[in-house]
C-alpha positions in Angstrom: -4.0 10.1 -8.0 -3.4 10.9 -11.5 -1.0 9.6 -13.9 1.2 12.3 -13.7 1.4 12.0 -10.0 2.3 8.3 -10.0 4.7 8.9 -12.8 6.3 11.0 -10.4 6.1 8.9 -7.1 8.2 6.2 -9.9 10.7 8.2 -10.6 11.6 10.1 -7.1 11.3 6.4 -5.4 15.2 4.9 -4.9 15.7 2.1 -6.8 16.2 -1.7 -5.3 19.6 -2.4 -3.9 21.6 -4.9 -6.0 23.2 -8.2 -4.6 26.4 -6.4 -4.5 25.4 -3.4 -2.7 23.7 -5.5 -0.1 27.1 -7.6 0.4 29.0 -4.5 1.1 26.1 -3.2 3.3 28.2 -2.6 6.9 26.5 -5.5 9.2 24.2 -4.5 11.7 25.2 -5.4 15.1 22.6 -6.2 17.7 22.9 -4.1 21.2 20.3 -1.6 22.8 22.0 2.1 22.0 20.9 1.9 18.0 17.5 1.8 17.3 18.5 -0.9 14.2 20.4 -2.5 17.0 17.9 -2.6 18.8 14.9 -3.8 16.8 17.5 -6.8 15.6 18.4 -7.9 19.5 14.5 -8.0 20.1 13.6 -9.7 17.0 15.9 -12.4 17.7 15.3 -12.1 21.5 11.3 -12.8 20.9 12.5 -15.8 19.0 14.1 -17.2 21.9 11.4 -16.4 24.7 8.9 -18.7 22.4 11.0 -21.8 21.9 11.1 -24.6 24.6 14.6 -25.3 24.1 15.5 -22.2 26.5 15.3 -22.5 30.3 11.9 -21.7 32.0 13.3 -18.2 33.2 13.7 -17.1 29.8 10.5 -18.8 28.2 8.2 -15.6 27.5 10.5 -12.9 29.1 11.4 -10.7 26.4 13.9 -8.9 28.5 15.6 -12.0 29.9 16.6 -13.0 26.5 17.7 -9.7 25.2 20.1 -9.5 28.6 21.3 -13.3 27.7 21.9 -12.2 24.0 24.0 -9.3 25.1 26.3 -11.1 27.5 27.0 -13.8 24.9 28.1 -11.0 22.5 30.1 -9.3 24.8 32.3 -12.6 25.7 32.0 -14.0 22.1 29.5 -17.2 23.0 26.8 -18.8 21.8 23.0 -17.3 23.2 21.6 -20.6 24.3 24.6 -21.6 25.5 24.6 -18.3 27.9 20.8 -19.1 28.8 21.9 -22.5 30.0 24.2 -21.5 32.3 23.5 -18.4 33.4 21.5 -19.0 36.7 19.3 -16.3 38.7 20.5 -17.1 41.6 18.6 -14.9 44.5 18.2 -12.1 42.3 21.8 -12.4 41.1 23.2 -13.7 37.7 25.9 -16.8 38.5 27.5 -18.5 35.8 28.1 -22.6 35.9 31.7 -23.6 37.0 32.0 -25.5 33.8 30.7 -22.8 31.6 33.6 -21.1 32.7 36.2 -23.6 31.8 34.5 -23.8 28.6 35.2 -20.3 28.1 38.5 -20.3 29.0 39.4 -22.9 27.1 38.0 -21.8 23.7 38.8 -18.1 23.8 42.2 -18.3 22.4 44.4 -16.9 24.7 45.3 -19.2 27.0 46.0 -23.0 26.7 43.1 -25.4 27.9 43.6 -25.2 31.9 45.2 -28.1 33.8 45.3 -28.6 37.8 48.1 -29.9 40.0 47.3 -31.7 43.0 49.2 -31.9 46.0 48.9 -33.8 49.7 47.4 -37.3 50.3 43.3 -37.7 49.9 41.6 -36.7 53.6 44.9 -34.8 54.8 44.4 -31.2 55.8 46.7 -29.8 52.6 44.9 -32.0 50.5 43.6 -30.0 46.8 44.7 -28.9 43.8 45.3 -25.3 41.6 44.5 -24.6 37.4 46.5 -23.5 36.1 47.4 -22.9 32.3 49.8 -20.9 29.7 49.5 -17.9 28.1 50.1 -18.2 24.1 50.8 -14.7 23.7 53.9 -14.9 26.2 54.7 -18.5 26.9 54.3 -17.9 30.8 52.8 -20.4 32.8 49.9 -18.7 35.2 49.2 -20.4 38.1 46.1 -20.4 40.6 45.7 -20.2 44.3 45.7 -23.8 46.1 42.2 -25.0 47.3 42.9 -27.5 50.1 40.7 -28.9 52.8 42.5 -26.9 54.9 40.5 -23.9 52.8 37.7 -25.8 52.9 37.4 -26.4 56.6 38.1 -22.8 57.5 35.2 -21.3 54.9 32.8 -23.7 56.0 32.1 -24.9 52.6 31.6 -28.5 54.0 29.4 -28.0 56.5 25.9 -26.9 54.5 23.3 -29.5 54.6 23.4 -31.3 51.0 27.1 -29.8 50.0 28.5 -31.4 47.3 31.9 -31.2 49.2 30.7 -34.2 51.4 29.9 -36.4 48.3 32.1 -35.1 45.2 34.9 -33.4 47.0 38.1 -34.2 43.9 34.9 -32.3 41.3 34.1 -29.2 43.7 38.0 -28.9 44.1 38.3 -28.7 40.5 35.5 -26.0 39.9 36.5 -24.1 43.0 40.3 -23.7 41.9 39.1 -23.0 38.0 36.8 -19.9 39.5 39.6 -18.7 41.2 42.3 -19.0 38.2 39.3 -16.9 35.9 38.8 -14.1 38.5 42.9 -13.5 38.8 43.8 -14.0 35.1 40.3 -13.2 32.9 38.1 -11.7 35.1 36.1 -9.9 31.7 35.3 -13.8 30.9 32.9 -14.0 34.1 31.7 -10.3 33.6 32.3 -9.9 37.4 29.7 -12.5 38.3 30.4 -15.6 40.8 29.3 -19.0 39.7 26.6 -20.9 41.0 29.1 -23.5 43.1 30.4 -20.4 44.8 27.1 -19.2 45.8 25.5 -22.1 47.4 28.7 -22.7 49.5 28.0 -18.8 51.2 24.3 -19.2 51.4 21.4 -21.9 51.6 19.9 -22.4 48.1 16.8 -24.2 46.4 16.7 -24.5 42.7 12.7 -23.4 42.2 10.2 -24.8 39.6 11.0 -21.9 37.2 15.0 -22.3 37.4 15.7 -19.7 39.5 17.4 -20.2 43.0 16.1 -18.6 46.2 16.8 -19.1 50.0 15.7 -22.3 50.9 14.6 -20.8 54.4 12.7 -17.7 53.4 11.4 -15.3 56.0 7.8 -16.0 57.4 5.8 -13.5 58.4 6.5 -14.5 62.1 10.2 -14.0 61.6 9.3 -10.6 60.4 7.9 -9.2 63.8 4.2 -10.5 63.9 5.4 -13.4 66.7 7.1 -10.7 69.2 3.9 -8.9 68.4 1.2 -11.4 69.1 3.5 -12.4 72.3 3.2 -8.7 73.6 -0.6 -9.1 72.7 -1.4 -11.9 75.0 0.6 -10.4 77.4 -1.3 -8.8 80.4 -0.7 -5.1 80.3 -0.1 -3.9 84.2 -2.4 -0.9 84.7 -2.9 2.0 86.7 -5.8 1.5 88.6 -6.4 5.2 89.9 -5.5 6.6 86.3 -6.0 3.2 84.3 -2.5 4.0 82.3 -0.9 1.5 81.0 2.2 0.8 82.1 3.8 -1.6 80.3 5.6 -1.7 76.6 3.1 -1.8 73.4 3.6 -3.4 70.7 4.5 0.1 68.5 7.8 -0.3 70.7 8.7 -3.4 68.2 12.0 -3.0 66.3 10.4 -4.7 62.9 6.7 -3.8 63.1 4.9 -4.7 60.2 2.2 -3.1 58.5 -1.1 -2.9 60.1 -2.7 -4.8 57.1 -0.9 -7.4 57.2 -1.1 -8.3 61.1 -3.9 -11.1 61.3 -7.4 -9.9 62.1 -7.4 -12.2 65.7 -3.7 -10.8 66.7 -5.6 -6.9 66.4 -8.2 -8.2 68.3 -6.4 -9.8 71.2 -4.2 -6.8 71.6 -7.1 -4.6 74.2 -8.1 -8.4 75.5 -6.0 -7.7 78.5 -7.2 -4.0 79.5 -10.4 -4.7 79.0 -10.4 -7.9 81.3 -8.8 -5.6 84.3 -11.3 -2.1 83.2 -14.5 -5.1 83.7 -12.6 -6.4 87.2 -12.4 -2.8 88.2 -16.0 -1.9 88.2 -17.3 -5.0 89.4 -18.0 -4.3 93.4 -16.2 -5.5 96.0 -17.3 -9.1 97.1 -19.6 -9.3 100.4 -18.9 -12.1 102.8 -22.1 -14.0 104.1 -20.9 -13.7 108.0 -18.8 -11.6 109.4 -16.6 -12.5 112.5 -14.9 -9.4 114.0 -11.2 -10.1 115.3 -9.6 -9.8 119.0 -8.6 -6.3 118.1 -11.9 -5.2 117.0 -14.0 -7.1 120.0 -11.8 -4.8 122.1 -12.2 -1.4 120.5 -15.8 -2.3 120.3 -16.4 -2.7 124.1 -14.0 0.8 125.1 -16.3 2.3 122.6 -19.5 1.1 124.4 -17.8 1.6 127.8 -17.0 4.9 126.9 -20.8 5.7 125.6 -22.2 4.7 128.5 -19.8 6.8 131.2 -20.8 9.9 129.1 -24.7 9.1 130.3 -24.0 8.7 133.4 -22.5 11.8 133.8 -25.0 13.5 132.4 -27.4 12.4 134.9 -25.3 13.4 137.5 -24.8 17.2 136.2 -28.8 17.5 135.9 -30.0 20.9 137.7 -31.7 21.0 141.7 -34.8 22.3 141.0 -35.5 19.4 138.3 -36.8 16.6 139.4 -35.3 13.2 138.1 -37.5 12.1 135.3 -39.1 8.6 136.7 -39.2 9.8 140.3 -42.5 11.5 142.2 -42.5 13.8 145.2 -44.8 13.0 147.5 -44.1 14.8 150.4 
């Protein structure tokens, strides 16, 4: 490039911005439908996904992060904060009860929230309701009483390792605060049920990773392979004129699963039976070493040698004159 030309390039190139031009520069705001927006969330996101201070769902996922990062902007918190408490709980998002509260109590609105109790400890309207005031309005807002009453009825109590058998007076407190959040801030919880709320309706396990899944997960032999081996091993009634079979096969299963995934001994035990009953078919029919004929047969078997021997004798006696009897000489 000559002179000239870089002369040029100086001269058209914009000049640095100045401190105060960079102060009065608008903020970018990190989201996902701005493409500076958009590079920031991810920078800051990949930032997050390589520290070990984050949960082990978001350590290396990218897109975990920038999710996190975009809730706590919505509801005004602090990213790690989100990331440890927002649970994957079966495939589903669930905030911690007492992220909630937290929530509540510093967004301003609202006074910190309080709970009444009510009834005697072990009583069937034994429980409490949050409850707190408005600042904008000075009104007192009230939750919905959570009793054992409640309790009894959902069936909250009766999971295997419930927390309402060991720390009833602390689930009663989490339980009424998620119900005073869904009826007077539901855009706090972003719609999403907490993580107490969720093991009460279903069985979960907290995994290695941090996520929660079904603590019973379905086996393959929930999933239709038992019925099927069951139908396998089950002799097949046959035809034995047309050798149809007669009876169900497995295709008839509600759940089938794929072919590939049925084990190789279950395929092969499936003909077992027909082939059994095709080999039983051909084989000949036994033969007894002696044979003893029965009262019934002795007597058809001497009417039939009666009867054989009355037809002879008749036939000698219907032989012609001029014939003489075989065994007999005329000597006169």
């Amino acid at each position: 490039m000559s002179t000239a030309a870089q002369l040029r390039t100086v001269a058209t190139a914009p000049a640095p911005m100045t401190s105060r031009e960079i102060a009065e520069a608008p903020a970018i705001r990190a989201g996902f439908f701005d493409l500076q927006s958009f590079e920031l969330i991810q920078r800051v996101s990949k930032a997050f996904a390589s520290s070990d201070l984050v949960p082990k769902a978001y350590q290396g996922n990218l897109a975990n992060c920038m999710i996190a990062m975009d809730m706590a902007q919505r509801i005004g918190a602090n990213p790690l904060m989100v990331m440890q408490n927002l649970y994957i709980v079966h495939g589903t998002p669930s905030w911690s009860s007492k992220f909630l509260i937290a929530t509540i109590n510093a967004c301003g609105r609202y006074s910190s929230l309080r709970y009444e109790w009510r009834g005697k400890p072990g009583e069937a309207d034994y429980g409490c309701r949050a409850w707190a005031v408005e600042r904008e309005t000075g009104e007192r807002l009230d939750g919905i009483w959570v009793d054992w009453r409640m309790v009894k009825s959902e069936g909250w109590d009766a999971k295997n390792g419930s927390k309402w058998k060991t720390m009833a007076d602390q689930m009663f407190v989490y339980r009424a605060a998620a119900f005073w959040q869904r009826a007077y801030a539901p855009e706090l919880g972003m719609g999403l049920q907490t993580v107490e709320d969720t093991e009460d309706m279903v069985t979960l396990v907290r995994q290695g990773d941090g996520v929660y899944g079904l603590g019973d997960e379905p086996t393959p032999q929930s999933s239709g392979l038992r019925e099927l081996a069951e139908t396998a091993n089950r002799p097949a009634s046959v035809d034995q004129d047309t050798g149809e079979i007669l009876d169900s096969t497995p295709a008839q299963i509600a759940h089938q699963p794929e072919p590939d995934r049925i084990p190789q001994q279950t395929r092969q035990a499936e003909p077992e039976p027909v082939r059994q009953q095709q080999a039983r078919r051909d084989e000949p029919p036994p033969v007894d070493a002696e044979w003893t004929p029965s009262a019934e047969e002795l007597a058809e078997i001497e009417a039939r040698e009666r009867a054989e021997a009355g037809g002879q004798s008749d036939q000698r006696q219907a032989a012609p004159a001029g014939r003489r009897p075989r065994g007999q000489m005329n000597l006169d």
